[in-house]
SELUMVO-760184 format. One record per residue (C-alpha): x, y, z; residue in three letters. Coordinates in steps of 0.5 Angstrom, whole numbers, plus 500, padded with zeros to 3 digits. Layout:
<pts>
XYZALA...
</pts>
This chain:
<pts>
332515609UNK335520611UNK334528607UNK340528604UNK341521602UNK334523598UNK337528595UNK343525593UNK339520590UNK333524587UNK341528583UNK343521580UNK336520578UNK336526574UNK342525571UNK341519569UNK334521565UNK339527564UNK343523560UNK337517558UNK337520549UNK332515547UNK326520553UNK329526551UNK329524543UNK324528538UNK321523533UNK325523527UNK331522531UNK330515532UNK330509528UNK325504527UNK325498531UNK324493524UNK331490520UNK334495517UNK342495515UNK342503514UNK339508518UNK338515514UNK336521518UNK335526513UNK334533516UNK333541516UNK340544519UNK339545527UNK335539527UNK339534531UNK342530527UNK350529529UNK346528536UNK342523533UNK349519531UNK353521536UNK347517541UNK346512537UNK354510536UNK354511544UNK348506544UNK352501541UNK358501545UNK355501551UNK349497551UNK350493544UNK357490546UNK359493539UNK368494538UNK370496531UNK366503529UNK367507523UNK367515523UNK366517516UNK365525515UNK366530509UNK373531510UNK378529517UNK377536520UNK369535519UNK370528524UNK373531530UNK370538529UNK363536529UNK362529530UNK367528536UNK369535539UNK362538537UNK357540542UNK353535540UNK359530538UNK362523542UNK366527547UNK360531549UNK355527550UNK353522556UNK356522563UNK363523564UNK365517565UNK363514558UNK365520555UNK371517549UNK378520548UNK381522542UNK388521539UNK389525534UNK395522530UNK392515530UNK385518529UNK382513534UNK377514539UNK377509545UNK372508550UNK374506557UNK370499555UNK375498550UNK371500544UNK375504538UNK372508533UNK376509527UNK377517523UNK376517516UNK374522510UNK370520504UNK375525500UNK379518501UNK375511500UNK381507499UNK383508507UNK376504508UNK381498504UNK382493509UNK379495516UNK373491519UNK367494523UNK361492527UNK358498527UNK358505522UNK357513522UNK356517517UNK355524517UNK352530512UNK353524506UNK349529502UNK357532502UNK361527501UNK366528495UNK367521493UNK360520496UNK358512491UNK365510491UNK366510499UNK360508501UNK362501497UNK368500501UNK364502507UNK359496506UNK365491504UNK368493511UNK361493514UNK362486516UNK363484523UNK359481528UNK351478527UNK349485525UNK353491523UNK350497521UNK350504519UNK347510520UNK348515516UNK345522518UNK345528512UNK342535510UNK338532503UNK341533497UNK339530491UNK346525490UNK346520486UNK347516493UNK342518497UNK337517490UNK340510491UNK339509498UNK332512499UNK330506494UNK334500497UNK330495500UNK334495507UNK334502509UNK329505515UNK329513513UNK327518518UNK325524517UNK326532521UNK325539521UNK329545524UNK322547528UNK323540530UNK329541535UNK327548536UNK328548544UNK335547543UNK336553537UNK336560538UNK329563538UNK332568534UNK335564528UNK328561527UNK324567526UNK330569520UNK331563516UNK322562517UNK323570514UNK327569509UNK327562507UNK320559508UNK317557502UNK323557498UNK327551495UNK332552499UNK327553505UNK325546503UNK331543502UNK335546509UNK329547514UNK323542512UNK329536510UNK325535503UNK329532498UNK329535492UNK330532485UNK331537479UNK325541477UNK322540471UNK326544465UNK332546469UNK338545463UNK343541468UNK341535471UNK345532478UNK345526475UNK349528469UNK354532475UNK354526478UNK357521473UNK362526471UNK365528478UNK372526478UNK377528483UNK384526479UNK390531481UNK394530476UNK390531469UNK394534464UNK391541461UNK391545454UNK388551458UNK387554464UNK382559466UNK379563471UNK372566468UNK369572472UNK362575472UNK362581476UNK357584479UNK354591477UNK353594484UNK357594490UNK357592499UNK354587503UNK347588498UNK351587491UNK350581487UNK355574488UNK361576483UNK362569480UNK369566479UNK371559476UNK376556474UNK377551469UNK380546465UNK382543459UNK385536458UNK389534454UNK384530451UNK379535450UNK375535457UNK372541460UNK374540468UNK371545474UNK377546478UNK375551484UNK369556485UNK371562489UNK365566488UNK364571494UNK358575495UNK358583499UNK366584497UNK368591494UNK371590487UNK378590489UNK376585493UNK374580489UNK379582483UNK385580488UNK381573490UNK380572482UNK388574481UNK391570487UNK386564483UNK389564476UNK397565480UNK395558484UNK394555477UNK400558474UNK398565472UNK391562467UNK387567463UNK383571466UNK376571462UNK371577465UNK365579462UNK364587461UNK359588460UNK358593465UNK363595467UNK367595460UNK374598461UNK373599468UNK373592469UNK381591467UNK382597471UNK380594477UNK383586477UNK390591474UNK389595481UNK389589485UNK395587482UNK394582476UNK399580472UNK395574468UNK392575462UNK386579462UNK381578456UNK375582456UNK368579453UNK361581452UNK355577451UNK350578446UNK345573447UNK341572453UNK344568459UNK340562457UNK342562449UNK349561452UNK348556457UNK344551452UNK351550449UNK355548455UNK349545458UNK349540452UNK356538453UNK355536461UNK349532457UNK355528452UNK359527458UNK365532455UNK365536462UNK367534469UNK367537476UNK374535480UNK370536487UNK364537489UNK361545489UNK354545492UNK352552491UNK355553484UNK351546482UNK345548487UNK344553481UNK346550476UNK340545477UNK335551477UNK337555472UNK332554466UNK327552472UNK321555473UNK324556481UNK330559478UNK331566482UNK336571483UNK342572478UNK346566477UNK353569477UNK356563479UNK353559472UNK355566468UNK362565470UNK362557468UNK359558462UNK364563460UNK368559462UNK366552458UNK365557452UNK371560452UNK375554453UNK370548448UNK367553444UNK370559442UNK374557434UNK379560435UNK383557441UNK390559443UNK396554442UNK396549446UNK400550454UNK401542457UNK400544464UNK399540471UNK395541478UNK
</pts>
């Protein structure tokens, strides 16, 4: 053989192991090779797993003959963004040739081969009506908006070929679906931290979310992948959440109002402003519209984000706790040009005495969420709890909220409104 015929072939060969994923792979980004219908990698961010899925979509066109692939993320924008044109996406992985094309008009991928990935979003299960796979990705399902209903159109979609099967990769929350599939008796669940895929994170990244994290609920859920239920003594509970998240468009409201709690210092160091708008219906349920809480903004800043939220809902009530601000409060949402009503309202009793009350309406189904908003129920599901820490600004601002529109006595005349 001649030199450079052996190093050619020692090229092809490198590339080849280049592009073999299952040497290269780190434990938790392989499934087990027992039956399973759904594999579940719940990891901490940065810890391989939309390489992981992508990989294994790619096994499955190419080396087990499968045709019909359904692609499933949070939103459209997610599933071309991250699970198709990311870095670690199905565009971007494998030799050139393998490499699928995407047409963004018929959210289809096609494979030279043949193969075809269809485009979906779990903000709209009823698009899962009707097509057929062999084969399912499911990426950050701990974020899907209408996680439960689009996972049982899947499954009935779910239905070609001798073995269909979905993997479903996911930062862990404590959802009612992953509660459910971590106990199902036809789900394999591997397992990884962010450290775990360290030699492809910045070094840099790695020792601030160890500094600042490590040892935290937070770090346990985003870095280690724990799943975490509720702590013990929290007043909310994910489960209550869960049942009442709803996403109708066209309820019809009483009131709307965007309550704020505003923080008492200022800059990059000052604590989250909470805003959150809410509704009340014709029927008398309480409804999360929007968390548009910001943290590190100066006060006209966040005084013009909650003034351009109560003009998108038609110039809704502004409820602003002043309690240390006073007076200045009204002055900076005036400046930053409201012209909704601006209440003012002070607290006395502690934060804990004034979220009970609203706490127990979630528990007596009188409040639903129409969306999905992680950080607000992240700290909703602590508050109360032994692990609670911070200032939860942004469950200041539902209670006030909540309170104001179910149980304040004296409520304004009713204003019939849609969004």
């Amino acid at each position: 053989m001649t030199a450079l015929a052996s190093l050619l072939k020692d090229e092809r060969a490198t590339q080849a192991l280049d592009h073999d994923w299952w040497y290269r792979a780190h434990e938790g980004q392989r499934p087990s090779d027992t039956d399973w219908r759904v594999w579940l990698y719940m990891g901490g961010r940065g810890a391989g797993k939309t390489r992981a899925g992508a990989e294994w979509v790619r096994e499955q066109v190419f080396e087990h003959g499968k045709r019909r692939i359904a692609l499933i993320g949070p939103t459209i924008s997610d599933v071309r963004e991250v699970m198709i044109e990311g870095p670690s996406g199905l565009r971007n992985i494998g030799p050139n040739d393998e490499q699928p094309k995407y047409s963004p008009s018929r959210r289809r991928l096609e494979w030279a081969n043949g193969a075809e990935g269809f485009v979906f979003s779990a903000e709209d299960p009823d698009s899962l009506r009707g097509p057929q796979f062999d084969a399912a990705w499911g990426d950050e399902i701990g974020a899907w908006h209408r996680a439960q209903e689009c996972w049982d159109m899947l499954m009935f979609g779910l239905r070609l070929g001798d073995n269909p099967q979905i993997c479903a990769t996911t930062t862990p929350r404590s959802t009612e679906l992953i509660r459910k599939l971590v106990k199902a008796d036809n789900v394999v669940i591997t397992r990884a931290n962010t450290f775990a895929n360290k030699d492809n994170l910045s070094p840099s990244f790695l020792e601030a979310v160890q500094n600042t994290y490590c040892g935290t609920r937070l770090g346990r859920q985003e870095i280690d992948g724990e799943l975490i239920d509720d702590p013990k003594g929290a007043l909310w509970l994910r489960s209550q959440i869960e049942t009442n998240r709803t996403i109708n468009k066209d309820s019809e409201f009483q009131r709307i109002v965007v309550a704020i709690d505003p923080p008492a210092s200022k800059g990059v160091n000052a604590d989250t402003c909470g805003i959150i708008a809410a509704g009340l219906t014709v029927q008398g349920k309480g409804v999360v519209l929007a968390d548009a809480s910001v943290q590190g903004l100066r006060p006209l800043d966040w005084a013009g984000r909650a003034s351009s939220l109560a003009n998108e809902y038609g110039g809704a009530e502004i409820i602003a706790e002043a309690n240390q601000g006073g007076e200045m409060v009204r002055d900076v949402l005036e400046t930053a040009g409201c012209t909704a009503p601006i209440r003012l309202v002070h607290a006395r009793l502690n934060k804990a005495a004034r979220a009970a009350p609203v706490a127990a309406l979630y528990a007596q189904d009188k409040i639903s969420h129409a969306g999905t908003f992680p950080a607000l129920e992240d700290q909703m599901c602590l508050f109360g709890s032994d692990v609670s820490s911070g200032s939860p600004d942004r469950v200041d601002a539902l209670v006030w909220a909540m309170t104001i529109l179910m149980l304040e006595k004296s409520m304004l005349p009713p204003r019939v409104r849609r969004v």
